[in-house]
Kinemage of the C-alpha trace (Angstrom):
@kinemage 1
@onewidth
@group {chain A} dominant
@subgroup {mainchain}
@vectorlist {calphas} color= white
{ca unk a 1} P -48.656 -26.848 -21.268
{ca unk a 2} L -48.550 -30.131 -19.453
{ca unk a 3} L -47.048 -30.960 -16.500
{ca unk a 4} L -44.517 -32.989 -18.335
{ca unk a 5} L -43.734 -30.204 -20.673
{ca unk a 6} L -43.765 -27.844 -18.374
{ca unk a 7} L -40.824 -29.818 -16.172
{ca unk a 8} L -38.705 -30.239 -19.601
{ca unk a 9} L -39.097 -26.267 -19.986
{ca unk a 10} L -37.718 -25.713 -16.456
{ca unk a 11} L -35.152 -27.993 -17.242
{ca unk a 12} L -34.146 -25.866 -20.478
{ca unk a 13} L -34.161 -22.977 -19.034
{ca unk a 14} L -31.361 -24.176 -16.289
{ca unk a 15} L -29.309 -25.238 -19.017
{ca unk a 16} L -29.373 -21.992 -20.613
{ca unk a 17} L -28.965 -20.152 -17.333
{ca unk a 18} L -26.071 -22.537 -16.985
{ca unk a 19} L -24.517 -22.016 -20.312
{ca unk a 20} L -25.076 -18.081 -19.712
{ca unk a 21} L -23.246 -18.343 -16.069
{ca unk a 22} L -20.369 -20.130 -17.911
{ca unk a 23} L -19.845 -17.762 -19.967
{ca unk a 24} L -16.793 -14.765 -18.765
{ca unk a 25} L -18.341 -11.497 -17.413
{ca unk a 26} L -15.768 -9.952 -20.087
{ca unk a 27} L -15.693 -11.955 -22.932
{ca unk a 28} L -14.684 -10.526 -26.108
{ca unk a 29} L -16.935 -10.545 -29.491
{ca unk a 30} L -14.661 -12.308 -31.489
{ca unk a 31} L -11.061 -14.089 -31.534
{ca unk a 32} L -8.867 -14.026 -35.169
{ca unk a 33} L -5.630 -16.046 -35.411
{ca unk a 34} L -2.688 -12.942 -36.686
{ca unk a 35} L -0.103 -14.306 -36.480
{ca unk a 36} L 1.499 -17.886 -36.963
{ca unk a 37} L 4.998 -18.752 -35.389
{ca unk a 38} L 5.808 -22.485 -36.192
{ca unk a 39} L 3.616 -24.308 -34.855
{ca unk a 40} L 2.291 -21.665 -32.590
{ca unk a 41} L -1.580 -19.910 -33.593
{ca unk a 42} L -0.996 -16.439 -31.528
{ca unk a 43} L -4.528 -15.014 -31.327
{ca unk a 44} L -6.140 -11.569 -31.073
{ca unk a 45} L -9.224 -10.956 -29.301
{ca unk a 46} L -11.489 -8.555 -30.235
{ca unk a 47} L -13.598 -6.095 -28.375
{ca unk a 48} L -16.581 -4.166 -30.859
{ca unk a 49} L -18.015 -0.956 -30.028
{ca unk a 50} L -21.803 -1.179 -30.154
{ca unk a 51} L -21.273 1.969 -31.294
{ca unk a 52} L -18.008 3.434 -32.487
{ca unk a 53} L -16.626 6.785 -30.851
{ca unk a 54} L -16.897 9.518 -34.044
{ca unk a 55} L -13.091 9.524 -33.789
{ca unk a 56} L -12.913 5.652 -34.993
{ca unk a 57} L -9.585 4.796 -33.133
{ca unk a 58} L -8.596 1.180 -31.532
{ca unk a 59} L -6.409 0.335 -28.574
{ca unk a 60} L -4.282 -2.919 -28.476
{ca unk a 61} L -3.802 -3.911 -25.370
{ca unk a 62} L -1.392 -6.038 -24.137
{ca unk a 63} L -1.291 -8.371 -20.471
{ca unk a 64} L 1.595 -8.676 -18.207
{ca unk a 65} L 3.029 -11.266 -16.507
{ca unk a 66} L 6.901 -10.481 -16.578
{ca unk a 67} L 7.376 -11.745 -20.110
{ca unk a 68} L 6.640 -15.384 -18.181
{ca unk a 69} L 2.954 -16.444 -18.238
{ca unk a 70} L -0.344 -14.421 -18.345
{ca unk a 71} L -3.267 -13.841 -20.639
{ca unk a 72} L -5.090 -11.326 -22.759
{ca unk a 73} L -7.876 -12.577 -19.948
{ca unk a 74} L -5.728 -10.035 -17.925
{ca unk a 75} L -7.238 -6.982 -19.455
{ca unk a 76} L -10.678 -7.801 -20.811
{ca unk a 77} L -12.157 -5.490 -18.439
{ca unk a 78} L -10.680 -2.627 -19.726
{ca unk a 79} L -10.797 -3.797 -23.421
{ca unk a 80} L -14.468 -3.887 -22.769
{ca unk a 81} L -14.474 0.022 -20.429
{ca unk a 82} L -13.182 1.017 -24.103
{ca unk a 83} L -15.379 -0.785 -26.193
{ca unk a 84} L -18.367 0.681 -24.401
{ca unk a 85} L -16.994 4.089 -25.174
{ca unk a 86} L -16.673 3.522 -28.939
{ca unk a 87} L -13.055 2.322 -29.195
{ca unk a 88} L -12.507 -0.528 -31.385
{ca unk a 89} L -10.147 -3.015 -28.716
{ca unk a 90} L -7.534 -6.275 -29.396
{ca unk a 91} L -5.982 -8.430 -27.164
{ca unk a 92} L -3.258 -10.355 -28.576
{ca unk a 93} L -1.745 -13.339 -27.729
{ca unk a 94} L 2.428 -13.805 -27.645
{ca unk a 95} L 4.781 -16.138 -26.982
{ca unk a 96} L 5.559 -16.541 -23.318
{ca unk a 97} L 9.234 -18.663 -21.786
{ca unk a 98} L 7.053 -20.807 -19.696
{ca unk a 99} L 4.436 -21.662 -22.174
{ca unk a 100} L 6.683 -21.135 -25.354
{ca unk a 101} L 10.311 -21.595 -24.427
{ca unk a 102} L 11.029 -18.455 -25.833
{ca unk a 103} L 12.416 -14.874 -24.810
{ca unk a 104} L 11.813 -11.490 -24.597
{ca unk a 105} L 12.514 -11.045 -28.299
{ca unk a 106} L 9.707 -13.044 -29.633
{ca unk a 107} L 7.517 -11.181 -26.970
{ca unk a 108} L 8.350 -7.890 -28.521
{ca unk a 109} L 8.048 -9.080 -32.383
{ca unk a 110} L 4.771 -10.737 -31.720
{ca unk a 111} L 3.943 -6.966 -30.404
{ca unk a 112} L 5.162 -5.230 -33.596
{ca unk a 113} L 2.977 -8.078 -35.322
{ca unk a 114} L 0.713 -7.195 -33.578
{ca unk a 115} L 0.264 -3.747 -33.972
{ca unk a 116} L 0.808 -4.209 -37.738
{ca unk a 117} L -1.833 -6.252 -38.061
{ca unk a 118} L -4.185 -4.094 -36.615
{ca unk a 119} L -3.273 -1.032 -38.843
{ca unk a 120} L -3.363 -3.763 -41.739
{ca unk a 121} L -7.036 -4.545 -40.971
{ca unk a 122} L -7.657 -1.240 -40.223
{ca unk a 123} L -10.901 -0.716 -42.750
{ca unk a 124} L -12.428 -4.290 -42.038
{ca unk a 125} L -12.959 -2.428 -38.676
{ca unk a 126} L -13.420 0.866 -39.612
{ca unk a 127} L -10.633 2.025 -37.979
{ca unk a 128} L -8.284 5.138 -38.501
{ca unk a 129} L -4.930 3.756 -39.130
{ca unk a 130} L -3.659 7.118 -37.777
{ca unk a 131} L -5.403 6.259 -34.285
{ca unk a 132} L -4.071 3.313 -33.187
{ca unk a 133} L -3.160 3.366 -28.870
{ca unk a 134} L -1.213 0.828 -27.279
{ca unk a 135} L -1.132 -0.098 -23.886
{ca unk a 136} L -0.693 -2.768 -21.474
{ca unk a 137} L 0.471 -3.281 -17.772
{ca unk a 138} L 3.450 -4.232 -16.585
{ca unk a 139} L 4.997 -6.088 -18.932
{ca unk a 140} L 2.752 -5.310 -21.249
{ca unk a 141} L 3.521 -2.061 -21.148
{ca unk a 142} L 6.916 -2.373 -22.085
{ca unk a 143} L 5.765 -4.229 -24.831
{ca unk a 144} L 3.176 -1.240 -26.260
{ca unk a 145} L 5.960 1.451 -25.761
{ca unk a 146} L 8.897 -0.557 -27.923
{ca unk a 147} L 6.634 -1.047 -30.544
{ca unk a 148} L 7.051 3.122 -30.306
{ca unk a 149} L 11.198 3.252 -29.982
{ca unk a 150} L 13.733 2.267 -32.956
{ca unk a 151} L 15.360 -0.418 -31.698
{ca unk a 152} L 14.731 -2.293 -35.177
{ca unk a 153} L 14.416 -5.864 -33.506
{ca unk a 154} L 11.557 -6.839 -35.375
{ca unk a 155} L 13.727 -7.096 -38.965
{ca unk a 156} L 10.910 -8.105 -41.116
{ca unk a 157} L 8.139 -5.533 -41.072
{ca unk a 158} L 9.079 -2.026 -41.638
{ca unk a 159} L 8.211 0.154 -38.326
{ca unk a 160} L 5.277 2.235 -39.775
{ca unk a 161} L 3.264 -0.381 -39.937
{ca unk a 162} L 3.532 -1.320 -36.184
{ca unk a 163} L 4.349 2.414 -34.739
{ca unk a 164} L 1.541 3.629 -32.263
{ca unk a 165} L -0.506 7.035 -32.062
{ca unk a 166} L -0.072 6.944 -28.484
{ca unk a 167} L 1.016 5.042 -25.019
{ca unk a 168} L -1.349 4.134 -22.465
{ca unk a 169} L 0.860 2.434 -20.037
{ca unk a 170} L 0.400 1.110 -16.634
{ca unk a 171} L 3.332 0.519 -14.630
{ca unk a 172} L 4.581 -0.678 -17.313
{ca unk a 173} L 8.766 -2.176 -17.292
{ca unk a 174} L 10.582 1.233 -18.352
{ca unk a 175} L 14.363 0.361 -17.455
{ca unk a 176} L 16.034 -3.722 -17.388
{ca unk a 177} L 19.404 -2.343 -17.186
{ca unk a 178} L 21.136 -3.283 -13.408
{ca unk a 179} L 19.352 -0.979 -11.290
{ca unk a 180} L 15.845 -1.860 -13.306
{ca unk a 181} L 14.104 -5.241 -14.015
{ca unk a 182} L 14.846 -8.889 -15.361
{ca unk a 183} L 18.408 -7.865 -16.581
{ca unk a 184} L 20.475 -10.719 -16.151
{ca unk a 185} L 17.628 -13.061 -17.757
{ca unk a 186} L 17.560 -10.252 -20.375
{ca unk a 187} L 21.268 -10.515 -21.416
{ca unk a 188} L 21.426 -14.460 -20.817
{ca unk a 189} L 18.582 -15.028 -23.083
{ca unk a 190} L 19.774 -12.386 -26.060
{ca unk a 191} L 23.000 -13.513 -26.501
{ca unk a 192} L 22.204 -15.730 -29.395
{ca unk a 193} L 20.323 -12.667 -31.186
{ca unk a 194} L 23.521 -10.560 -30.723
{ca unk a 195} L 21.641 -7.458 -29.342
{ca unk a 196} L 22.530 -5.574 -26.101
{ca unk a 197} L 19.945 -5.189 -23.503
{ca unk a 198} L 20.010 -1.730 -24.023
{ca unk a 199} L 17.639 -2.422 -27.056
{ca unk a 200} L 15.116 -3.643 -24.929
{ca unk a 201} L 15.397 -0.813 -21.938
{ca unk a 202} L 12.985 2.038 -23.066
{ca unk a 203} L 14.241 4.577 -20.814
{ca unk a 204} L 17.637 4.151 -22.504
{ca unk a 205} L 16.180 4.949 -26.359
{ca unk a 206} L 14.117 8.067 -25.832
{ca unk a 207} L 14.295 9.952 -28.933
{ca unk a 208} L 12.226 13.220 -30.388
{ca unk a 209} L 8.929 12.544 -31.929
{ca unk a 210} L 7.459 9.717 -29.610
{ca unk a 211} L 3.984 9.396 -29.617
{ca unk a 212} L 1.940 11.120 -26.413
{ca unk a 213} L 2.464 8.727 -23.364
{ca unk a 214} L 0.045 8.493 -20.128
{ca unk a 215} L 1.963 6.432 -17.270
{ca unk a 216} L 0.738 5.438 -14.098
{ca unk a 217} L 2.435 3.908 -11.284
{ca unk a 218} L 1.895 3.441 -7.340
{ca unk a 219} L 4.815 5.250 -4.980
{ca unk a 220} L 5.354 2.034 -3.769
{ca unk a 221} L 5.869 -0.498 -6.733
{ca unk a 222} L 9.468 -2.277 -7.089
{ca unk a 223} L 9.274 -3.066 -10.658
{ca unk a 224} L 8.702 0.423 -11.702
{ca unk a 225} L 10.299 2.543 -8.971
{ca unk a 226} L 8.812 6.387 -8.757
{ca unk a 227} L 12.175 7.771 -9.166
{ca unk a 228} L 12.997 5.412 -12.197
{ca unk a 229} L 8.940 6.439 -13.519
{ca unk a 230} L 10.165 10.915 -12.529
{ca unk a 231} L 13.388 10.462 -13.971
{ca unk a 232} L 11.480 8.906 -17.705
{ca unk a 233} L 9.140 11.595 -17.394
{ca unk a 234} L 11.677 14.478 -17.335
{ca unk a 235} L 13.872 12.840 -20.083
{ca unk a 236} L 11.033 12.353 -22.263
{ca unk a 237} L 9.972 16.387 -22.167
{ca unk a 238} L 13.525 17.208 -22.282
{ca unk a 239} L 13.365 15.018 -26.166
{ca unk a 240} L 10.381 17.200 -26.693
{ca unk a 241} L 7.886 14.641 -26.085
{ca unk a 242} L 4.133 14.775 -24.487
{ca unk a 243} L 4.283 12.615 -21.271
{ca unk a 244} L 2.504 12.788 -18.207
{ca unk a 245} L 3.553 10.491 -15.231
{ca unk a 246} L 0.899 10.083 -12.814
{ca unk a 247} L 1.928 8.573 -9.249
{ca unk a 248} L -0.504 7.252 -6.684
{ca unk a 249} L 0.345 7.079 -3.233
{ca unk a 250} L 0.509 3.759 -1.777
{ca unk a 251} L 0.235 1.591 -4.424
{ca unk a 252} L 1.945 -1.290 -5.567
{ca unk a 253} L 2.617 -3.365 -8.553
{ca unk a 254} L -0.778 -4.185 -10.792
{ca unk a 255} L -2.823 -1.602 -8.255
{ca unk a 256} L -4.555 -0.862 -11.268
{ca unk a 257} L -6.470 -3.976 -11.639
{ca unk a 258} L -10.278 -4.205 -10.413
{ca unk a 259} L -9.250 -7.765 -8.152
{ca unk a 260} L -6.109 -5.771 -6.822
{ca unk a 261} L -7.888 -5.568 -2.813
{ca unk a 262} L -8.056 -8.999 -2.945
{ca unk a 263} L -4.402 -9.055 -3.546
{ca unk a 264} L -3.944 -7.184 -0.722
{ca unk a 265} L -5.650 -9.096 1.702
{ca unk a 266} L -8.641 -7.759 1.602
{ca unk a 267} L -12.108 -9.100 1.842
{ca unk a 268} L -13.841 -10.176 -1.368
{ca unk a 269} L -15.945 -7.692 -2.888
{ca unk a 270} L -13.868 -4.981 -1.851
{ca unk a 271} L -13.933 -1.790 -4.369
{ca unk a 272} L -10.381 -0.996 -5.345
{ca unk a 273} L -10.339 2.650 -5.884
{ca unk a 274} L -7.188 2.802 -7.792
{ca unk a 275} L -9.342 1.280 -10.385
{ca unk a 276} L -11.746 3.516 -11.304
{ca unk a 277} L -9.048 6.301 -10.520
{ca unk a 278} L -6.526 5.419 -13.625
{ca unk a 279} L -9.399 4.334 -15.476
{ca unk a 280} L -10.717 7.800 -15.222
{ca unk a 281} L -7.205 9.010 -15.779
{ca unk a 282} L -6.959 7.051 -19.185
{ca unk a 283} L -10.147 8.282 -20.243
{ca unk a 284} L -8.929 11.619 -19.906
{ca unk a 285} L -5.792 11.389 -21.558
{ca unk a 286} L -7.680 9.503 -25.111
{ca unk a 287} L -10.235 12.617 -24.930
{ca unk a 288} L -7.615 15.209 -24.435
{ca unk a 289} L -5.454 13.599 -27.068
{ca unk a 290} L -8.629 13.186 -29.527
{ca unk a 291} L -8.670 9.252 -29.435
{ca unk a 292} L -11.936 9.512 -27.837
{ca unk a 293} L -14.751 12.712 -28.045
{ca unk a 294} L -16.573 13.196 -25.106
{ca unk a 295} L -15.591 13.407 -21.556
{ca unk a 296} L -17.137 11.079 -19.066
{ca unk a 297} L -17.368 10.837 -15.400
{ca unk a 298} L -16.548 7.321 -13.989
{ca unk a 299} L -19.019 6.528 -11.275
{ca unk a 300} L -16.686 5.657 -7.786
{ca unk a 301} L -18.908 3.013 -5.673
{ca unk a 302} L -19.210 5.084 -1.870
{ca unk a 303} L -17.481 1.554 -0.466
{ca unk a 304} L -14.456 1.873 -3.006
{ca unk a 305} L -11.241 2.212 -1.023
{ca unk a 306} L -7.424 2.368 -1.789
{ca unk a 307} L -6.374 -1.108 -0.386
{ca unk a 308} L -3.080 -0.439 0.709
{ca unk a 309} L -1.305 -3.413 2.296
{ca unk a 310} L -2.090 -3.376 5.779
{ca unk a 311} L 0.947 -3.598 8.574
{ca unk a 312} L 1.395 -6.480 10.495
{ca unk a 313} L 1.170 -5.734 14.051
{ca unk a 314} L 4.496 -6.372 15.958
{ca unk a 315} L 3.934 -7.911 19.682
């Protein structure tokens, strides 16, 4: 190889190594428009097991961001945790007020949708349709547990199609009444609909026969107070349901997330241990429920702290 070959090979290969640093650490394996709303393409993105868990089951999760903003982006990391482990995993799209103009009710339809269309396409992925898991933080919680609850606010698909297996939730929006989250946006925005914001408040539609739920939630997080998370658990078990609420002292809203230190103040780089913790915890719950076969043992880096917010000293 010449010299000038040689320089147009070195050149190549910094455009691939370009190209490859471009791409996300997360990205899924493939994107599929399922669902069309106007003029509006909602997208699911997919996440493939290299090779699927013997129990064939899929997990749709959905992002937060307060009904608002956000992006499936949000949970790629875990979509790809459960990917690794054999789960089939989708991250949809829905329609957002900020980006969308729209309200809490198309959020929660394009959820049903959804879910429906993942059951639908069930054996293109080799899926058991009897397997299905949602989950989803904050607000995306709330979205994976209505598609569980008969609140009927999706009109046009019937609710078997979109009904979970089971609820992987963290901190997910459990109560908008008064005392909870978002309720006066919540009743401004669904007058036009003529529902009650009741229909919307999971904690108020607990009814026998809900799937098995996982939540977790820090002691200190003001969207989903621990007394509001105690007082779901106990009227969940009372209905006869499987629930398990699992609180972790000192954290906040979204401790869950691997970037949450940063949130905190903390240094870049620095190992959130809630992470790994409620990643372990969700692991758990899909073996012990048989979504997954196998347990594992999440590795904790040494460094990995909980990054509680750190008090300002007062002079």
């Amino acid at each position: 190889m010449n010299i000038r070959n040689k320089f147009l090979f070195f050149v190549f290969l910094m455009w691939a190594a370009g190209l490859q640093a471009q791409k996300p650490a997360f990205a899924p394996d493939t994107a599929i428009v399922y669902k069309k709303a106007g003029p509006v393409a909602l997208k699911i993105f997919i996440f493939l097991p290299k090779h699927q868990n013997p129990e064939k089951s899929a997990l749709v999760l959905f992002h937060g961001g307060g009904w608002n903003n956000g992006k499936p982006a949000y949970m790629y990391r875990h979509a790809r945790y459960f990917a690794n482990r054999g789960m089939t995993v989708f991250c949809p799209e829905y329609r957002l007020r900020n980006k969308n103009h729209t309200t809490i009710v198309e959020a929660v339809r394009d959820a049903e949708s959804a879910m429906a269309w993942v059951r639908k396409h069930a054996a293109a992925f080799h899926i058991n349709p009897d397997k299905i898991v949602a989950g989803g933080g904050s607000a995306g919680g709330h979205l994976a547990i209505m598609t569980a609850l008969d609140t009927t606010i999706n009109q046009n698909i019937p609710p078997a199609d979109f009904r979970p297996d089971a609820l992987l939730l963290f901190n997910p929006v459990l109560d908008v009444s008064k005392n909870g989250y978002g309720h006066q946006r919540i009743v401004n925005e669904i007058k036009p609909y003529r529902l009650s914001w009741q229909a919307f408040s999971p904690i108020d539609n607990i009814r026998p026969g809900l799937p098995p739920v996982l939540v977790m939630v820090g002691d200190k997080d003001k969207v989903l107070p621990k007394p509001t998370a105690l007082r779901f658990e106990e009227k969940m078990k009372k209905a006869g349901n499987d629930c398990t609420v699992k609180i972790y002292p000192g954290g906040e809203h979204t401790f869950f997330n691997f970037g949450y230190a940063k949130k905190m103040g903390y240094p870049p780089g620095t190992k959130n241990r809630y992470y790994y913790e409620t990643l372990q915890q969700a692991d758990n719950f899909l073996v012990n429920h048989g979504f997954l076969s196998g347990h594992v043992q999440i590795k904790i880096p040494k460094s990995a702290i909980y990054p509680i917010k750190k008090q300002k000293n007062k002079e």
